[in-house]
N, C-alpha and C positions, 0 to 999 in steps of 0.2 A: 724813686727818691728825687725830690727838688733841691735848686741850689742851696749852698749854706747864705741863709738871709743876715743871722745876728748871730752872733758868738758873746756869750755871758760867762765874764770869772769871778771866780771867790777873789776877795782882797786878800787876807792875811793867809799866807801857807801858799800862796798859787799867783798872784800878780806883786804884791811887795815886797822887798827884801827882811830879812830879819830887823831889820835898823828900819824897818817900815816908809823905804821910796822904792818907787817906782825908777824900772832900771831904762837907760835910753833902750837897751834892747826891745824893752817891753812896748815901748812910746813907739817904738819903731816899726814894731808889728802891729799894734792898734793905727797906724799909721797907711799901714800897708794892705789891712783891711778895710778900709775906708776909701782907700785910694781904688779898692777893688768893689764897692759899690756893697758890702758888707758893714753893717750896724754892729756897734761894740757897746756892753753896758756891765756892769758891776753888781755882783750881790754879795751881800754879808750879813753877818750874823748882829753887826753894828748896827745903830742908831743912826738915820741920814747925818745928823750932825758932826758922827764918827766918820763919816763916809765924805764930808768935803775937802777934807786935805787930798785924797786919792781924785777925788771928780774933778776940783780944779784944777790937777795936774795932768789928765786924760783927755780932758775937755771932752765931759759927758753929754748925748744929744739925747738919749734913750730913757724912760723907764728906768726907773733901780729899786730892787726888791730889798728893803732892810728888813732886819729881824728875821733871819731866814725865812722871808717871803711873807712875814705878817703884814708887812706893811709896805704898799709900793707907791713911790713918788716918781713925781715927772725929774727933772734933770736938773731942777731949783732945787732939791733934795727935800722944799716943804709944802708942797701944793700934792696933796695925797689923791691918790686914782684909786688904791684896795687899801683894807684894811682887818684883819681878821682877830681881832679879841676876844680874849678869855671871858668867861662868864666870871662875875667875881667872885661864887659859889665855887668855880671850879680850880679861879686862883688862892683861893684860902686853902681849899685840901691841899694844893702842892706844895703852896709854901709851907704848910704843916706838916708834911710826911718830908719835905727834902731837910726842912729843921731838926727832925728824928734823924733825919741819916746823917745831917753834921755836914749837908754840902754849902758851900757857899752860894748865897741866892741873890743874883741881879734882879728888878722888875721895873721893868720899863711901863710908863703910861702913855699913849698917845704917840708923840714923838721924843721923849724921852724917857 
């Protein structure tokens, strides 16, 4: 097994606080990472544009996976590297059967 290269956190439930900052503890160890020759990057289930209140405060250098990994951008959170989209065939049936179940339905396009 090889050194740890990068360490990657979820934001919401795992690096922010409920009141959604970033605690000095947290800075302190991305800190302390970094200081140890280890890359730090962020994923979530957010929209990069959700994701810049958290990246300016980490001060992001890496890759960040939003949309749980649909979509990943460089550290400008809008210069995209991957991108993996629903067929729209495939997004009508969902949103049709999740409408039947009565669940609440976000749909992001692109980067929003």
């Amino acid at each position: 097994m090889g050194d740890i290269q990068l360490v990657v956190a979820d934001i919401d439930g795992t690096l922010v606080t409920r009141d959604k900052r970033v605690t000095p503890a947290a800075l302190a160890a991305i800190e302390k990472l970094r200081r140890s020759g280890i890359r730090f990057t962020v994923i979530s289930s957010r929209p990069p544009r959700g994701i810049k209140v958290v990246a300016d405060v980490v001060g992001l250098t890496d890759p960040v996976p939003a949309f749980n990994g649909g979509l990943v951008v460089r550290p400008d959170l809008t210069t995209v590297l991957r991108e993996k989209l629903l067929e729209s065939v495939v997004a009508k049936r969902l949103i049709g059967r999740l409408t039947e179940l009565k669940t609440g339905i976000w749909v992001y396009t692109d980067k929003d």
